[in-house]
Kinemage of the C-alpha trace (Angstrom):
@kinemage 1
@onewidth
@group {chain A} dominant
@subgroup {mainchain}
@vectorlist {calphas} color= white
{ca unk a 1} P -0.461 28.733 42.849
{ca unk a 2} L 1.932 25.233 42.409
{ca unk a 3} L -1.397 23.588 42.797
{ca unk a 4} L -3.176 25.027 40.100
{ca unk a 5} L 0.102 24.821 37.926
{ca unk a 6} L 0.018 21.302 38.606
{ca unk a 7} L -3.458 20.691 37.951
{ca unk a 8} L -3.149 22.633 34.694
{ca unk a 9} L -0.290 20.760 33.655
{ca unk a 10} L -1.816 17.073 34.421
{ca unk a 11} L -4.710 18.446 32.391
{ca unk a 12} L -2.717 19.242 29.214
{ca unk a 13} L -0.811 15.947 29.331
{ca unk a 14} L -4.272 13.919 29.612
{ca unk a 15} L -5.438 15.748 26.734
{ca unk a 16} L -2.543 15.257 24.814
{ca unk a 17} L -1.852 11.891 25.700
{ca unk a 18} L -5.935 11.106 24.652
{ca unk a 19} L -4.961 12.236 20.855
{ca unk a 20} L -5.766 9.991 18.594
{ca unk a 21} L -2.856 9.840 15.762
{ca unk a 22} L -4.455 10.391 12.386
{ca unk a 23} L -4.288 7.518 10.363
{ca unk a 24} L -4.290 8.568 7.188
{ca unk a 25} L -2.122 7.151 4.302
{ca unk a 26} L 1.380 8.803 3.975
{ca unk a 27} L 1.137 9.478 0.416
{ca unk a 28} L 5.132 10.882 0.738
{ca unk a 29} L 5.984 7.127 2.252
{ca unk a 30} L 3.985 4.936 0.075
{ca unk a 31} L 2.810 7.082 -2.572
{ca unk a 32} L -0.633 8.393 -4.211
{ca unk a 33} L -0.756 5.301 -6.693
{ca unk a 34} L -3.729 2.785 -7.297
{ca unk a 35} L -4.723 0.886 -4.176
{ca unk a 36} L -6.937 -0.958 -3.020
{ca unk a 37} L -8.261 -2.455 0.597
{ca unk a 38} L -6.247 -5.853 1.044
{ca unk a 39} L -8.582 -8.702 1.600
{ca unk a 40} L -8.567 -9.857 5.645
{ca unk a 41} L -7.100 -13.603 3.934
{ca unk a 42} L -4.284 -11.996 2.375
{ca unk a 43} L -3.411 -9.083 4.810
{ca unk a 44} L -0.024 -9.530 7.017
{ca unk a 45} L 3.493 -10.958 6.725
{ca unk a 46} L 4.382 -13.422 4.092
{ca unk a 47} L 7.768 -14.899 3.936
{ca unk a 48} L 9.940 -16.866 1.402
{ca unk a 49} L 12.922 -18.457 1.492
{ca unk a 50} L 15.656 -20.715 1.434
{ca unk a 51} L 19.818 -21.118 1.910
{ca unk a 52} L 21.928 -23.810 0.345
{ca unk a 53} L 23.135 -26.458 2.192
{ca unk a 54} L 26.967 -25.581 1.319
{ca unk a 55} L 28.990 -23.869 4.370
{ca unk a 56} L 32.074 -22.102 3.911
{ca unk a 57} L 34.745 -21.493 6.676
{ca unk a 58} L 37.778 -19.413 6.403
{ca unk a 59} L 41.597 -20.401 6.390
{ca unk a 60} L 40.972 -20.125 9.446
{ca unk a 61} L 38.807 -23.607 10.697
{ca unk a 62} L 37.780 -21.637 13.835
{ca unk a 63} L 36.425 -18.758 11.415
{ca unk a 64} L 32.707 -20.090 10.184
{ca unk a 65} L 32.138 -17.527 7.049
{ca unk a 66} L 28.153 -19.091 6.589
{ca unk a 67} L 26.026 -20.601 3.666
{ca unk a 68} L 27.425 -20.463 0.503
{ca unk a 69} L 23.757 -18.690 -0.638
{ca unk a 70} L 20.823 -17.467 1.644
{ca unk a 71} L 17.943 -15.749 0.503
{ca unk a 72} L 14.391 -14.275 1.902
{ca unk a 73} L 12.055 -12.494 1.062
{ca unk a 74} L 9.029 -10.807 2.498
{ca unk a 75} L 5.899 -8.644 1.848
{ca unk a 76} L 3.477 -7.303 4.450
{ca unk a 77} L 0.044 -6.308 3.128
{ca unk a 78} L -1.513 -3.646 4.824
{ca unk a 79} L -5.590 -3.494 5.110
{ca unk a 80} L -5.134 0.349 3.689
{ca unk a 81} L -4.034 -0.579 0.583
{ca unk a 82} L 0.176 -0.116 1.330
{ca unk a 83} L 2.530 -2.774 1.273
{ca unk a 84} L 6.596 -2.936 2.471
{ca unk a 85} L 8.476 -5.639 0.121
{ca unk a 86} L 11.998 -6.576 2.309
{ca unk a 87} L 14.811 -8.512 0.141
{ca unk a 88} L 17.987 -9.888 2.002
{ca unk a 89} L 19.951 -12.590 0.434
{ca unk a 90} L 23.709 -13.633 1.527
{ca unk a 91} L 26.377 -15.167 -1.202
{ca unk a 92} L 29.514 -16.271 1.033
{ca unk a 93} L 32.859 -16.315 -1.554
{ca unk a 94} L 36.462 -16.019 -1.950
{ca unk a 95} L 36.161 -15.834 2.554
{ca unk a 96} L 33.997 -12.567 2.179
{ca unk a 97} L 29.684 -12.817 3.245
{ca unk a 98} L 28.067 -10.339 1.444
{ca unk a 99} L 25.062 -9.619 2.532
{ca unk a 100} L 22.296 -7.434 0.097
{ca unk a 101} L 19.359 -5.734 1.451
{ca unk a 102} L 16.376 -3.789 0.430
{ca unk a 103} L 12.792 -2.288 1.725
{ca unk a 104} L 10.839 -0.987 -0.834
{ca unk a 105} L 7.585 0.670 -0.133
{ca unk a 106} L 4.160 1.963 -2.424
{ca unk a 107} L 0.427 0.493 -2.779
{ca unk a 108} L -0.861 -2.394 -4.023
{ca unk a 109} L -3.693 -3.544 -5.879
{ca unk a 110} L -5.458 -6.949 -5.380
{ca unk a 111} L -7.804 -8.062 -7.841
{ca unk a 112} L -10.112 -11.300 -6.314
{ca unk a 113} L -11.699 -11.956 -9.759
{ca unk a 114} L -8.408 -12.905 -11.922
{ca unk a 115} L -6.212 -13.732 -8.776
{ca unk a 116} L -3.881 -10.968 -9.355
{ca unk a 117} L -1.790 -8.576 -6.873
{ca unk a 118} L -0.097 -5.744 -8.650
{ca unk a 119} L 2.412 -3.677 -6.266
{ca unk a 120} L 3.128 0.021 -6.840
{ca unk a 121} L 6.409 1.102 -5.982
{ca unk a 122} L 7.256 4.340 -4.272
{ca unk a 123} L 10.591 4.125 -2.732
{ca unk a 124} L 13.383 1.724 -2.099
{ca unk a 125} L 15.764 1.441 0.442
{ca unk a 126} L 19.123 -0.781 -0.245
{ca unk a 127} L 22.497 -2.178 1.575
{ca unk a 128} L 25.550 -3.873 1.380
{ca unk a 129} L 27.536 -5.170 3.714
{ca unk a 130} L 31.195 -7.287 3.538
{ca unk a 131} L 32.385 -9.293 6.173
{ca unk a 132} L 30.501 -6.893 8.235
{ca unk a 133} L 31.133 -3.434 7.057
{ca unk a 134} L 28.305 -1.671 4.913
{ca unk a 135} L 29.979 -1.009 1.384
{ca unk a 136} L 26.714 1.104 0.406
{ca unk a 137} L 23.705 2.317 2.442
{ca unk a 138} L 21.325 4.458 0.272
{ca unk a 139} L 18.017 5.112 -1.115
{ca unk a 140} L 17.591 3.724 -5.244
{ca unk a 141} L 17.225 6.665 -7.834
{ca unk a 142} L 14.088 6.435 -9.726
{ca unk a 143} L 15.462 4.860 -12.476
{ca unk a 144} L 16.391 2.103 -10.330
{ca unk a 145} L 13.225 0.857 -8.507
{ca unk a 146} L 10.636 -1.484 -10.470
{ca unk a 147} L 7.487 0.939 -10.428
{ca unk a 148} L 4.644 -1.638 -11.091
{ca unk a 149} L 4.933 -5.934 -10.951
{ca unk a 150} L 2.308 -8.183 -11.215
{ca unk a 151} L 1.631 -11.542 -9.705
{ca unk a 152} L -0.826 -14.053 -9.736
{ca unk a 153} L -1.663 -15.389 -6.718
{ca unk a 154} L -3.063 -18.827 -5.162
{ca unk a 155} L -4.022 -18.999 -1.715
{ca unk a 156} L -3.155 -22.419 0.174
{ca unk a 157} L -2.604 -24.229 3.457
{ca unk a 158} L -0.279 -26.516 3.939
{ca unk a 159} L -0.388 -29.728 6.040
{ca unk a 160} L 0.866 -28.138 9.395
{ca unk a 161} L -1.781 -25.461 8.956
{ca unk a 162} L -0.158 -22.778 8.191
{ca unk a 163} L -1.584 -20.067 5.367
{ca unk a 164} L 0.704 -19.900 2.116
{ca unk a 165} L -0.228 -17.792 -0.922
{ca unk a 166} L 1.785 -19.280 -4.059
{ca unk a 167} L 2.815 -16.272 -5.945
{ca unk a 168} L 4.205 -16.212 -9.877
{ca unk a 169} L 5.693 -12.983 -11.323
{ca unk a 170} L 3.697 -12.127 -14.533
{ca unk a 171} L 1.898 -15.360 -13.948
{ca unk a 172} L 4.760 -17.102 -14.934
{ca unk a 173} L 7.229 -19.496 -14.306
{ca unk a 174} L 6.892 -21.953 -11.093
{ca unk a 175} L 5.446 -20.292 -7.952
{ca unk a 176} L 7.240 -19.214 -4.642
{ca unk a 177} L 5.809 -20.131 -1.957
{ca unk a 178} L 5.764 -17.330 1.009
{ca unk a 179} L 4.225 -18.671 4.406
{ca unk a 180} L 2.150 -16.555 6.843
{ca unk a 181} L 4.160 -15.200 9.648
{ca unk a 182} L 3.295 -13.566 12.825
């Protein structure tokens, strides 16, 4: 009788463990908005950023408070037509590092012919943090989150081979540069 309970059992867990997970889109997570597949050249992690060369210690000379101003920022493209935008920047002031934070997800449209990517946002995620202690960890109301921006895009690689895309909001202004990561 143990035998065949234990036979039974190893059975059920192959066959469970052999389930494929569905992969369809989350439409709760990233929304039912336009979308479209991301090209293989511009699918992944891109990354901006850049931090000031100002440090800031406290009263204190053993107490290093950080950059005077960091900043990143990050999308991730996903072949299914999703992407997840992350934000963090740092401002260090008056001895207190504040550090802002956000994730914001939805779908995205890329459009090869005029160069153009044009996000759809669903939700967004945001903290703060002093010295350390989160201030405010919440989701943003509706009214808060930037539903659709637009960038043009030029793809690139720089000297050391890695893959850049040059991206301008409204296809203006001068063009951040976000490298290909992992």
């Amino acid at each position: 009788m143990n035998k065949k309970c234990l036979i039974i059992l190893l059975v059920a867990t192959v066959m469970l463990g052999s389930c494929e997970k569905d992969k369809t889109i989350d439409k709760d997570e990233y929304g039912d908005t336009p979308r479209s597949e991301v090209p293989r050249a511009l699918g992944g992690n891109w990354m901006y950023g850049f931090f000031s060369m100002t440090e800031y210690w406290s009263q204190n000379p053993a107490d290093y408070i950080g950059n005077a101003f960091e900043m990143a920022i990050a999308f991730k493209f996903n072949a299914n037509g999703t992407f997840d935008q992350y934000f963090t920047s740092k401002t260090a002031t008056g001895g207190v590092a504040t550090y802002h934070q956000s994730l914001t997800k939805g779908t995205v449209v890329i459009n090869d012919a005029d160069a153009t990517i044009t996000t759809y946002a669903k939700s967004a995620h945001y903290k703060q943090t002093k010295n350390g202690i989160t201030t405010e960890d919440r989701d943003l109301s509706e009214n808060e989150i930037t539903k659709i921006t637009k960038y043009t895009y030029e793809l690139n690689t720089e000297s050391n081979g890695t893959k850049a895309i040059y991206l301008k909001l409204n296809g203006n202004g001068n063009a951040l540069k976000f490298l290909q990561k992992f």
